[in-house]
C-alpha positions as CSV (number, residue, x, y, z in Angstrom):
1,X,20.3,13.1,32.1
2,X,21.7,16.4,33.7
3,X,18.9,19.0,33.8
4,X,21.1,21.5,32.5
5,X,22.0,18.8,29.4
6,X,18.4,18.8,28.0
7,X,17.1,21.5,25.4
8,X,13.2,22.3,25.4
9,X,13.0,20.5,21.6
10,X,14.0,17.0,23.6
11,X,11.5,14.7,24.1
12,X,11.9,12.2,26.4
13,X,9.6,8.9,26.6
14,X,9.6,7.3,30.1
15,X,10.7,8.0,33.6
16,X,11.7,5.4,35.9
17,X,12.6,6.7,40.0
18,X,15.8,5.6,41.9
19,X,16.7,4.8,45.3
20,X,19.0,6.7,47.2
21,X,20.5,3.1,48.1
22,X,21.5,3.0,44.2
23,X,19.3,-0.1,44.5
24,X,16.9,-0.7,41.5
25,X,13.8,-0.2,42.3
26,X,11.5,2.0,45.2
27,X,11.0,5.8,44.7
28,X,14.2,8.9,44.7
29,X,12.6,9.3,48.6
30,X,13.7,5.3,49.4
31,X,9.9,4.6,50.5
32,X,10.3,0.8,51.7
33,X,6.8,-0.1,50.6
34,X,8.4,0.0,46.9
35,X,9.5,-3.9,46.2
36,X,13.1,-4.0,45.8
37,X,15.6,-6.7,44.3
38,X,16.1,-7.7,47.8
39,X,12.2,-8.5,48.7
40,X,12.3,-9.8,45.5
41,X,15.1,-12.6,46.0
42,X,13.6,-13.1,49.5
43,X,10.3,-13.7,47.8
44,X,11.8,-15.9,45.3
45,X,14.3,-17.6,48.2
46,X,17.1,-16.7,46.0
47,X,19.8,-14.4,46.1
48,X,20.4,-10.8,45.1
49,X,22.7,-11.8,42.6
50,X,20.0,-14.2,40.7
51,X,17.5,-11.8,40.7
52,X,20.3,-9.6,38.8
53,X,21.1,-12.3,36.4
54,X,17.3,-13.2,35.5
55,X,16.9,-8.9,34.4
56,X,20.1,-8.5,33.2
57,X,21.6,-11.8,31.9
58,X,18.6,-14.5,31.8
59,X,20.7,-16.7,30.3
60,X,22.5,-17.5,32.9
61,X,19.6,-19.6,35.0
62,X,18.5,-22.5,34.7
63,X,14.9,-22.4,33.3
64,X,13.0,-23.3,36.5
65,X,14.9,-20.5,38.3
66,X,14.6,-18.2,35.7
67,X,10.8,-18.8,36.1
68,X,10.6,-18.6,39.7
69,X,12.2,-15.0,40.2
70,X,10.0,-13.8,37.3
71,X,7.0,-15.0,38.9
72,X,8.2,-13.1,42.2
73,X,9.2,-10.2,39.9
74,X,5.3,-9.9,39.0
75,X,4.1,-11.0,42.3
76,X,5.6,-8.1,44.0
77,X,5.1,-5.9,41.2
78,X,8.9,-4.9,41.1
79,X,9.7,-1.9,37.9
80,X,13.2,-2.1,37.4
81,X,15.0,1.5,37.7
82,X,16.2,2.7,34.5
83,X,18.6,5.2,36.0
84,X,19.9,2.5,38.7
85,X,20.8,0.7,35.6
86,X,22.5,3.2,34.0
87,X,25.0,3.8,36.5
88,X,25.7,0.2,36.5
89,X,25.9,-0.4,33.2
90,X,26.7,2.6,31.7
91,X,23.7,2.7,28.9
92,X,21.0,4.3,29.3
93,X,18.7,3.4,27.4
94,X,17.8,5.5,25.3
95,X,17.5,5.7,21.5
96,X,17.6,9.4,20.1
97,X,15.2,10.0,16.8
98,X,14.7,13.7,15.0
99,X,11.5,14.8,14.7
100,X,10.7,16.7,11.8
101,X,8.3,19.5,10.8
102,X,5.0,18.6,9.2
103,X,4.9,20.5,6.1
104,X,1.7,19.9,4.6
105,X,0.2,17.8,7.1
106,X,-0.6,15.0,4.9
107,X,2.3,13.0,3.4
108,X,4.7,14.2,6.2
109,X,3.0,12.2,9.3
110,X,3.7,9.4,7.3
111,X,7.2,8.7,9.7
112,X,4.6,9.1,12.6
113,X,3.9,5.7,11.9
114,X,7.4,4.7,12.3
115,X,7.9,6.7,15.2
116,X,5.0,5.1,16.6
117,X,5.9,1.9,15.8
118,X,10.2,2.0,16.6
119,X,8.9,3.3,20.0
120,X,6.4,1.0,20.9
121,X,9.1,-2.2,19.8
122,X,11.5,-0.1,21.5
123,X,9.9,-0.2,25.2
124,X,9.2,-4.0,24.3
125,X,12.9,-4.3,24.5
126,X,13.2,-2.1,27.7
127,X,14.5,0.7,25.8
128,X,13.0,4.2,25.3
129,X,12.9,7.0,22.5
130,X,14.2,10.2,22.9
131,X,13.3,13.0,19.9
132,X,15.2,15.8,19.0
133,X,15.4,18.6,16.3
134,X,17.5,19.9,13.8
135,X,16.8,22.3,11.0
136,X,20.2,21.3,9.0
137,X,23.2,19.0,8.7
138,X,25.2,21.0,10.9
139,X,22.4,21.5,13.6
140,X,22.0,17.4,13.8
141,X,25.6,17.3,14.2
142,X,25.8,20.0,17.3
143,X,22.7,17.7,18.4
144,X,25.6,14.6,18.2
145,X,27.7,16.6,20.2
146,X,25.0,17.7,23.2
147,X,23.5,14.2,23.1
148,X,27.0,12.2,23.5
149,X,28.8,14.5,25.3
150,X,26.6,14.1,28.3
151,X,25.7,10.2,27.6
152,X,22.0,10.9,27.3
153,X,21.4,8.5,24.6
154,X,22.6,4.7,23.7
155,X,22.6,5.0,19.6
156,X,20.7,6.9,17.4
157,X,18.3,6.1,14.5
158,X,18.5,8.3,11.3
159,X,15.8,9.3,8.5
160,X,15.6,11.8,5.9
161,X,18.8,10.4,4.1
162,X,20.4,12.4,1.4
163,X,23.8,12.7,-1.0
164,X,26.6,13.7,0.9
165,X,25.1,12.8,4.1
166,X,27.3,13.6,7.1
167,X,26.0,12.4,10.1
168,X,27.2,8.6,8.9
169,X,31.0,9.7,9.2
170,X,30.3,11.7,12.3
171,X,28.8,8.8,14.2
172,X,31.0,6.1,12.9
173,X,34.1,7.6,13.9
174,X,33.4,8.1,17.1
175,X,31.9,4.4,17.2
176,X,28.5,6.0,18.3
177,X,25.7,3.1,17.3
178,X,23.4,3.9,14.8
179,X,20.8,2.2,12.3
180,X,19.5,4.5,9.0
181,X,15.9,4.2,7.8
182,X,16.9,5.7,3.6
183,X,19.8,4.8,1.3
184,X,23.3,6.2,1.2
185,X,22.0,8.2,-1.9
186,X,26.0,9.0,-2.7
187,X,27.1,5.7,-2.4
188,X,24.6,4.2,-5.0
189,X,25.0,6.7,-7.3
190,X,28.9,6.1,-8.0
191,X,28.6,2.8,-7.6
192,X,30.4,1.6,-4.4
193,X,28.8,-0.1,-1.4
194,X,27.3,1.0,1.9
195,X,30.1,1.1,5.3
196,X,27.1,1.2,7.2
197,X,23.6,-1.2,6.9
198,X,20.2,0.6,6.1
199,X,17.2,0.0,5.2
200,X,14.6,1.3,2.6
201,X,11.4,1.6,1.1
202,X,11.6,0.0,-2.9
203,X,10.1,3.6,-4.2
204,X,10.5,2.0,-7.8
205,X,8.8,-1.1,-6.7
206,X,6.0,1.1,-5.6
207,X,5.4,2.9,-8.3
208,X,5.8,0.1,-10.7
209,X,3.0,-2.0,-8.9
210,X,0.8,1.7,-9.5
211,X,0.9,1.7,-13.2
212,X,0.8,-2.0,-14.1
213,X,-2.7,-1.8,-11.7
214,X,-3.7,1.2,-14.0
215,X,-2.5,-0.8,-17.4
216,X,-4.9,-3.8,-16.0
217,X,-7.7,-1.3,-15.9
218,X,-7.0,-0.5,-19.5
219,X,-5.3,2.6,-19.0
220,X,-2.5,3.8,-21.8
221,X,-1.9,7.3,-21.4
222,X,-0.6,7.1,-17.8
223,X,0.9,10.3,-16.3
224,X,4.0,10.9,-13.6
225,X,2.8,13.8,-11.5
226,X,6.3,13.5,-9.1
227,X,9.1,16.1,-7.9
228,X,12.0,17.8,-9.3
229,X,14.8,15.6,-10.5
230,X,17.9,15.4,-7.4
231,X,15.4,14.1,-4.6
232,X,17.1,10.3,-4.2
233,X,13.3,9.2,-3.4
234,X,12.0,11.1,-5.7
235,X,13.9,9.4,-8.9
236,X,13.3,6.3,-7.2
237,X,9.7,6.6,-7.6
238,X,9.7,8.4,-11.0
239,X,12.2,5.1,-12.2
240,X,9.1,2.8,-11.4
241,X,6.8,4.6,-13.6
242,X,9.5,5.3,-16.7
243,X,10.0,1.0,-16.4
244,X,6.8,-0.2,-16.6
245,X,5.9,2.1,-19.6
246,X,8.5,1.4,-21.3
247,X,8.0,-2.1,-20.8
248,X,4.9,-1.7,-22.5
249,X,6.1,-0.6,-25.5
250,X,5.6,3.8,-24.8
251,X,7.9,5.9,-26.4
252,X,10.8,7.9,-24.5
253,X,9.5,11.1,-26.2
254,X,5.8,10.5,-25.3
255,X,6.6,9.6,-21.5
256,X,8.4,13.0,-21.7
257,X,4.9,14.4,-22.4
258,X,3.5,12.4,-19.3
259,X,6.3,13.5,-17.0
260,X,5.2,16.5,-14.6
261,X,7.9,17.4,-12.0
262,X,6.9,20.4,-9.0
263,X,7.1,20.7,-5.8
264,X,5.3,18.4,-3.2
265,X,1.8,19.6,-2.3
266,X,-2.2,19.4,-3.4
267,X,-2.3,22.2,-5.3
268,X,0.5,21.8,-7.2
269,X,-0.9,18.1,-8.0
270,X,-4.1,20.0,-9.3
271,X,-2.0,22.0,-11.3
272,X,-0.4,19.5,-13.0
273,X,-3.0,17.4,-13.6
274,X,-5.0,19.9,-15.4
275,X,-2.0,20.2,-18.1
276,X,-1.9,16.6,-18.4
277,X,-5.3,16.1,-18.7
278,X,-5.4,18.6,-21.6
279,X,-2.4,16.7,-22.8
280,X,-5.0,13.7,-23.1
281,X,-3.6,11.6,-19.6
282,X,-6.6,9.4,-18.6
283,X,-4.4,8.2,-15.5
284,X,-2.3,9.6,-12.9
285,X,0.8,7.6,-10.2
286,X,2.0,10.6,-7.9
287,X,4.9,10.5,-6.0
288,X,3.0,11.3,-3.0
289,X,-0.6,11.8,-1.6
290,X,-0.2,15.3,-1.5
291,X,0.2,15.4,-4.9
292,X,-2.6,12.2,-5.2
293,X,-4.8,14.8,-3.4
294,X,-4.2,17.6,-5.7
295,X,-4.9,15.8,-9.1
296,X,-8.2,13.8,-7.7
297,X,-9.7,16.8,-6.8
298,X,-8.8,18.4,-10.3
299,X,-10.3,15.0,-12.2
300,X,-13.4,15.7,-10.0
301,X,-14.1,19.3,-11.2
302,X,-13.6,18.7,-14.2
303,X,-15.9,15.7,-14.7
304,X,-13.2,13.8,-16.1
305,X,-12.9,9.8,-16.2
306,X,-9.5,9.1,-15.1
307,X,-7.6,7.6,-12.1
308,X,-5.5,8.7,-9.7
309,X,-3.1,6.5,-7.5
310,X,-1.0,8.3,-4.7
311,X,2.1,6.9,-2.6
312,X,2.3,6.6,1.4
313,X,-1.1,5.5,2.0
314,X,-1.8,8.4,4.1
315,X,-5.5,8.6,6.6
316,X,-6.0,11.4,4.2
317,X,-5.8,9.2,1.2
318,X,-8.2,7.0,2.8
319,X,-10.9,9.1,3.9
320,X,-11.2,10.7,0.0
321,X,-11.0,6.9,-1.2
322,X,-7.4,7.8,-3.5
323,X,-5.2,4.6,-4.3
324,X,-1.8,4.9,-2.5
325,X,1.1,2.8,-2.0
326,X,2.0,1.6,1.4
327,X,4.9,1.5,2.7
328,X,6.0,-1.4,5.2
329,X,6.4,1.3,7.8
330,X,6.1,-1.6,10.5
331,X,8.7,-3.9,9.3
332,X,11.3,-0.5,8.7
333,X,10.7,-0.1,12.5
334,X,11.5,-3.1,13.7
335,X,14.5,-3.6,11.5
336,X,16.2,-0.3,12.8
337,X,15.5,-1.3,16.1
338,X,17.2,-4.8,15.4
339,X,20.2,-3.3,14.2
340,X,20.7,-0.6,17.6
341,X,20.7,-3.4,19.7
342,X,22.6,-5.9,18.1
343,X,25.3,-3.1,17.7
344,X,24.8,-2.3,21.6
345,X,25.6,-5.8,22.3
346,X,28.9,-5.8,20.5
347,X,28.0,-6.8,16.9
348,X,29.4,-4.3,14.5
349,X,26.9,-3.0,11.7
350,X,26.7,-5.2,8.9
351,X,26.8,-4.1,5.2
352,X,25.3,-7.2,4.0
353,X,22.5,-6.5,6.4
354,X,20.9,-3.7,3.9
355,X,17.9,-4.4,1.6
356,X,14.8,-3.1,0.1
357,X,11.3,-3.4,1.8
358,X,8.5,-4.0,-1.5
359,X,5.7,-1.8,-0.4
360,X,2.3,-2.5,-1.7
361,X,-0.8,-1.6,-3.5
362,X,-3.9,-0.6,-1.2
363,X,-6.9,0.1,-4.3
364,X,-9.7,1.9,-3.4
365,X,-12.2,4.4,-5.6
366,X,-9.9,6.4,-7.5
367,X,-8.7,3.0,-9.5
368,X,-11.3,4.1,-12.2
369,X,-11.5,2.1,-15.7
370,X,-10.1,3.6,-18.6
371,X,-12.7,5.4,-20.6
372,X,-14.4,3.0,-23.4
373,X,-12.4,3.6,-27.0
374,X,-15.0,5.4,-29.4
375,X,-15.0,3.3,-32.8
């Protein structure tokens, strides 16, 4: 990448040297101690072009060759130039992500683990992650522009989906690969299908799981302490809880009395878990561990029985023993990932690709019985 093409917010993960042959391989200063892919083929007594084929096109070799020019690859400890590659190929590489601000510093490193995980698969491929930011739709966009303009990056990998999301049209029409970690919110909602494949989280699922656990523990009064109504997530995860009570029989009016919507954060789950406590809750699924946070400490001071069950499974979570649904960050990853490089290898993005990924249940102290019934 240009030096004069890369803003102070990029991040870029990996640096690989070039010879001033073009060769792959060796330092920018063309030190000839660095192995090159010609001391490689004459270690391997093959030619130049084979030792090509087995890093770019292994299928092309016959297994025992393929093996042999490997072996030399590792004997001579070879590293492959990632910008020699570019020039040849013209890819570089590189997968662009947007990092996000960490609000409240629990729920929102949960998409660290994603990061963490869609980079580590990512160099297992031979492919690095590049982060940028963007503080709104239109910001993203110019980072489009920068980013593809001056072919920094291969595809890109979106999160933090919404209704009327723009960057889908954006990238598609200029045939710009991408894979998105969310639904096409918009798209459900009336009804018609994807153009693009995704992948989500099964919020509802999630939440679901959380109050049939709470139902086994004997629990009938069984709060929703989630967001404001409009958050696609959000709803999901509110839908889970509405289903499984009404399943077992509660009325619409009194799950109204059990439904708390606020903003995300601990002390606006406190908040609302005092009401509903007063309103007789003896059990709470939040729509994040923020909020999980927030109304296990207010159970605690005020001596009360009840449970509390977050949602992301965050190392905060854990440490104050609160039940919280995980989500198959992993598996989202690796997924996204799949889809980049199938699409860099001249396989369009598939529709019937999308699905849901079923979270699941992870119970620790806050699971707390349901207080004995007085006769």
């Amino acid at each position: 990448m240009a030096p004069d093409s890369r803003s102070d917010s990029d991040v870029r993960i990996g640096t690989n040297d070039v010879r001033r042959d073009g060769g792959e391989g060796g330092p920018a200063g063309g030190d000839s101690r660095r192995p090159t892919v010609s001391s490689v083929a004459a270690h391997a007594g093959v030619s130049r072009q084979t030792v090509s084929n087995a890093l770019n096109s292994p299928e092309r070799l016959q297994p025992d060759t393929l093996k042999r020019v490997l072996a030399a690859i590792e004997e001579t400890g070879y590293v492959r130039s990632a910008a020699a590659r570019q020039m040849r190929t013209a890819r570089s590489g590189v997968l662009a992500y947007r990092l996000d601000p960490v609000l409240d510093g629990i729920s929102g490193l949960v998409l660290d683990t994603f990061l963490h995980s869609l980079t580590s698969d990512a160099e297992a491929h031979d492919h690095r992650v590049m982060l940028y930011t963007a503080d709104s739709d239109e910001a993203e966009l110019r980072q489009f522009e920068r980013l593809t303009r001056a072919r920094s990056v291969d595809a890109f990998v979106l999160v933090g989906t919404h209704a009327h999301d723009a960057r889908y049209r954006w990238l598609t029409e200029r045939h710009v690969p991408y894979a998105v970690f969310g639904r096409p919110w918009a798209r459900q909602a009336s009804g018609k299908q994807s153009q693009h494949a995704w992948t989500d989280v099964d919020g509802a699922a999630g939440t679901s799981q959380a109050t049939e656990h709470l139902r086994s523990l004997g629990h009938t009064e069984i709060a929703f302490v989630g967001w404001p109504t409009g958050s696609g997530t959000g709803d999901e995860r509110r839908r889970g809880w509405e289903q499984s009570m009404s399943a077992a029989g509660v009325p619409t009016r009194h799950r109204h009395g059990l439904d708390s919507a606020q903003p995300d954060g601990i002390r606006s789950g406190a908040e609302a878990a005092r009401r509903l406590l007063e309103a007789g809750a003896t059990a709470f699924v939040c729509a994040s561990d923020s909020l999980a946070v927030g109304a296990w400490g207010a159970v605690q001071a005020a001596g009360a029985q009840a449970a509390v069950v977050g949602f992301d499974d965050s190392p905060t979570a854990a440490a104050l023993g609160i039940t919280s649904v995980r989500q198959p960050l992993e598996q989202a990853a690796r997924w996204a990932l799949d889809s980049v490089l199938s699409q860099l290898d001249g396989r369009p993005s598939d529709p019937a690709d999308s699905g849901l990924l079923v979270p699941t249940l992870v119970v620790r102290e806050s699971s707390v019985p349901a207080p004995a019934a007085h006769p």
